[in-house]
C-alpha positions as CSV (number, residue, x, y, z in Angstrom):
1,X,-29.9,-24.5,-5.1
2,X,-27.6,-21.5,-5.5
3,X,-29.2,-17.8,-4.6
4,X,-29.2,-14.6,-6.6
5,X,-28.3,-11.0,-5.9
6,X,-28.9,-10.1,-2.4
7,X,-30.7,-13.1,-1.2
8,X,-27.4,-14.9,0.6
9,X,-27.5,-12.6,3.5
10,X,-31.2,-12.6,4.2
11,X,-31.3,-16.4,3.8
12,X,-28.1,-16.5,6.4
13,X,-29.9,-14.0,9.1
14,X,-32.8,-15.7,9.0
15,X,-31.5,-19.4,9.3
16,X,-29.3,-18.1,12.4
17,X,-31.9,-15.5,13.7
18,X,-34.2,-19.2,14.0
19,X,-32.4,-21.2,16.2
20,X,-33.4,-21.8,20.0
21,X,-30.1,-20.6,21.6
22,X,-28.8,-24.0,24.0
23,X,-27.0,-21.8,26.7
24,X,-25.3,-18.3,27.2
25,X,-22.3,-19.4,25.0
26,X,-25.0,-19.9,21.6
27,X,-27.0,-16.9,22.5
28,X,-23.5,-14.9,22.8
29,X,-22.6,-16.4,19.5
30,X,-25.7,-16.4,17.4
31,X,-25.9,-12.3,17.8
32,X,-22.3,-12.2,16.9
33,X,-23.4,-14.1,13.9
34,X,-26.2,-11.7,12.9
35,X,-24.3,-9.1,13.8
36,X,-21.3,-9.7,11.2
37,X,-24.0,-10.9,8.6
38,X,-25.7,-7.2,8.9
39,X,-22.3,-5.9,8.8
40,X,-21.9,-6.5,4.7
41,X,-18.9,-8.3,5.4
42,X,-18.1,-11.2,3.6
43,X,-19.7,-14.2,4.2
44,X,-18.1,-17.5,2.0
45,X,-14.9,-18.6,1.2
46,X,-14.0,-17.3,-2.3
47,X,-10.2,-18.8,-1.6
48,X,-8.7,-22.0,0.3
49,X,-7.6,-22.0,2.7
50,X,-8.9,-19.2,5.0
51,X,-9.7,-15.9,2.5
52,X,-11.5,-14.0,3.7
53,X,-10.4,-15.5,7.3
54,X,-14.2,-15.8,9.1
55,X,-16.5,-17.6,6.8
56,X,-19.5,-19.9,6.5
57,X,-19.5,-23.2,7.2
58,X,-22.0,-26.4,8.2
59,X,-21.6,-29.6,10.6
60,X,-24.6,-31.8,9.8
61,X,-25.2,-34.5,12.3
62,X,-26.4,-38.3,10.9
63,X,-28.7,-39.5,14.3
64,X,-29.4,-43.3,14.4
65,X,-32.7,-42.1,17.0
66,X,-33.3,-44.9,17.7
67,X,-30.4,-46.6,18.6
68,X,-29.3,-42.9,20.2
69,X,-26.0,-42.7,18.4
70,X,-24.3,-40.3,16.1
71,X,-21.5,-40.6,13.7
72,X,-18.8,-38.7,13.5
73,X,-15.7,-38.8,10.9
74,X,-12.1,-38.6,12.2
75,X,-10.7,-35.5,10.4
76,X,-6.9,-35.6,8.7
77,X,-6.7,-32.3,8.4
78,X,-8.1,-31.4,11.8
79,X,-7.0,-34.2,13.8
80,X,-9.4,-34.4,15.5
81,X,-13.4,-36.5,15.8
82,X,-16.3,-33.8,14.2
83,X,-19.2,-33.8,12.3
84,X,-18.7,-33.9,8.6
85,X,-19.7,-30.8,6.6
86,X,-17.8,-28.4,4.8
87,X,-17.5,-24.7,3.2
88,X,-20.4,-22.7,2.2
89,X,-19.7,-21.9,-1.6
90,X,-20.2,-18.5,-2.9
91,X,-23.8,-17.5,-2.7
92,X,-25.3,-21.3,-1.4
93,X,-28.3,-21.7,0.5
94,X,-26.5,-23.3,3.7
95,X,-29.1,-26.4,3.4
96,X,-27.7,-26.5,0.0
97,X,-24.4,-27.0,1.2
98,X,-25.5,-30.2,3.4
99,X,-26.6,-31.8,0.4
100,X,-23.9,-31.6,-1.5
101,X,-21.6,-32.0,1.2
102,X,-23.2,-35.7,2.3
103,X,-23.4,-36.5,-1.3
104,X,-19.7,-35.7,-2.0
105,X,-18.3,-36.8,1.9
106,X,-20.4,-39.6,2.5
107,X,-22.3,-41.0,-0.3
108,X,-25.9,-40.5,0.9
109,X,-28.8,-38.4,0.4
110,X,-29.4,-35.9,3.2
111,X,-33.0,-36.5,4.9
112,X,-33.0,-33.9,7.2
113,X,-34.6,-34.7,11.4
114,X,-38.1,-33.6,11.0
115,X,-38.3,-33.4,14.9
116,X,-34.6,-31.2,15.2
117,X,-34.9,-28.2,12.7
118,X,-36.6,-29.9,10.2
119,X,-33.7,-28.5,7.6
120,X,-33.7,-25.5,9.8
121,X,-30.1,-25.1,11.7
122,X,-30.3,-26.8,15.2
123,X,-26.5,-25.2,16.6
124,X,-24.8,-22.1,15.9
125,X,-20.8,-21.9,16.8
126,X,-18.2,-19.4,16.1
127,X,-14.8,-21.2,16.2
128,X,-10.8,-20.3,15.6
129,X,-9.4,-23.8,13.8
130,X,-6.8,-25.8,14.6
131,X,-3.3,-25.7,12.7
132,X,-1.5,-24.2,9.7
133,X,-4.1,-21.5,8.2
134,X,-5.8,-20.9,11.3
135,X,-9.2,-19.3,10.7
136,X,-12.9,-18.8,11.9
137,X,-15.1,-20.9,11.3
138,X,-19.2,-19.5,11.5
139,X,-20.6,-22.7,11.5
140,X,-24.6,-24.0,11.5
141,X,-25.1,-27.2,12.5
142,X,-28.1,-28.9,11.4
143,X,-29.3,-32.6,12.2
144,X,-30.1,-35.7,9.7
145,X,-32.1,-38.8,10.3
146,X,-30.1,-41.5,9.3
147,X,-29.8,-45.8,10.1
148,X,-26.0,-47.1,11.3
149,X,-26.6,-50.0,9.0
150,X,-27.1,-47.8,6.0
151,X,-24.2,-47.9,3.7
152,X,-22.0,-44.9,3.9
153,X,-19.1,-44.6,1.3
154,X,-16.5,-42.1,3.5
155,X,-14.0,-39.7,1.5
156,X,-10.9,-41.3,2.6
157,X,-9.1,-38.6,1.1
158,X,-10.5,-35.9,4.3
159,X,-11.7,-39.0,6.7
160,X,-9.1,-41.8,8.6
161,X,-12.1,-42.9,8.9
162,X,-16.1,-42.8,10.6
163,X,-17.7,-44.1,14.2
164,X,-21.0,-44.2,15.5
165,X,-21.0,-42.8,19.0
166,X,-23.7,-43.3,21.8
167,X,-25.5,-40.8,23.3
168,X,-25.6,-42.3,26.9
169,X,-22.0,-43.7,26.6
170,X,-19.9,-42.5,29.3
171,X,-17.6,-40.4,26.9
172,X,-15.8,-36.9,28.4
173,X,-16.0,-35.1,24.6
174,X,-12.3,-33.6,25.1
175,X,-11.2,-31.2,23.2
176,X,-7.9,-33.2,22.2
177,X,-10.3,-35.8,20.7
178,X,-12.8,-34.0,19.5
179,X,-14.1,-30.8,18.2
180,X,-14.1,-28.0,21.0
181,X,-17.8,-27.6,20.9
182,X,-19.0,-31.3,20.6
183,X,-19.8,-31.7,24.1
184,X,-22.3,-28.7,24.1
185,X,-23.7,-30.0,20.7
186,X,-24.1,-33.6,22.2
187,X,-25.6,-31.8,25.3
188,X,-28.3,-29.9,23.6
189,X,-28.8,-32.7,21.2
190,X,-30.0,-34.8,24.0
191,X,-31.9,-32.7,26.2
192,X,-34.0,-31.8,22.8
193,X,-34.4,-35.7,22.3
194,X,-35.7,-36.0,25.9
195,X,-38.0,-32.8,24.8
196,X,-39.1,-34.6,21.7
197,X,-40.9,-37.5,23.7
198,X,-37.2,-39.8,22.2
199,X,-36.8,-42.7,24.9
200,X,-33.6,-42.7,26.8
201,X,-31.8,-46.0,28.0
């Protein structure tokens, strides 16, 4: 669902502008966010790899609720464990993007979590990436409801390949392993479920 004119930027302030900020570090970022979207500065990625060198981006999150596990892909390019997602095109809705990005990545039909945005962003970051072509990523992270034993078809050409991860699992989220702001996703991800009435094990 591709906007018009100057809709982008509205839709982009008011997606970010919506989110409950987790701790100091999301609040900090989500007014740098609306900040450089008031700003008129570019927002999408009209060139790989990094032009203009902060863009939009999403993470969307497939949650298995009731099993309390999320999957994440293991990244060639980044090396590292993350969320699959992708580049905001040129004038997309953001939601738009996670559509087409689980469609094209993974081979599913995005149902968004009713209960954790609702298709509304549930994470805001602002990250420098790893590698050759270093940039920033502005990235919204929004949450799916999804089943580990549904079948997921994984782009081998971006994924080594995909994991389901516990909630409750004794796991240290490094930053060598995984992205650098997983551990503050994973931590707001389950104080909302304990907020949401979700069972904990």
């Amino acid at each position: 669902m591709p906007l018009l004119d100057d809709q982008p930027r509205s839709v982009v302030a008011d997606l970010v502008a919506g989110v409950l900020p987790y701790d100091r570090q999301e609040a900090s970022d989500q007014a740098e966010i609306l900040r450089w979207v008031a700003s008129g500065a570019p927002l999408f990625r009209v060139r790989p790899p990094a032009t203009p060198p902060r863009h939009l981006a999403v993470y969307f999150a497939l949650l298995d609720e009731g099993g309390r596990q999320v999957m994440l892909v293991d990244h060639i390019k980044a090396g590292c464990w993350l969320l699959p997602g992708g580049h905001v095109d040129d004038g997309e809705d953001p939601r738009a993007t996670v559509v087409r990005e689980a469609e094209e990545e993974l081979g599913i039909a995005a149902r968004f979590h009713e209960g954790l945005g609702g298709g509304l962003p549930f994470f805001l970051t602002v990250t420098q990436t790893r590698g050759a072509h270093s940039h920033t990523d502005v990235t919204v992270w929004f949450v799916l409801t999804a089943d580990r034993d549904e079948a997921i078809r994984p782009d081998l050409g971006e994924f080594r390949g995909v994991s389901w991860f516990g909630l409750d699992e004794p796991i240290e989220w490094n930053t060598s392993t995984f992205d650098p702001q997983m551990h503050r996703f994973i931590a707001k991800l389950r104080t909302a479920l304990v907020a949401t009435g979700a069972s904990t094990h």
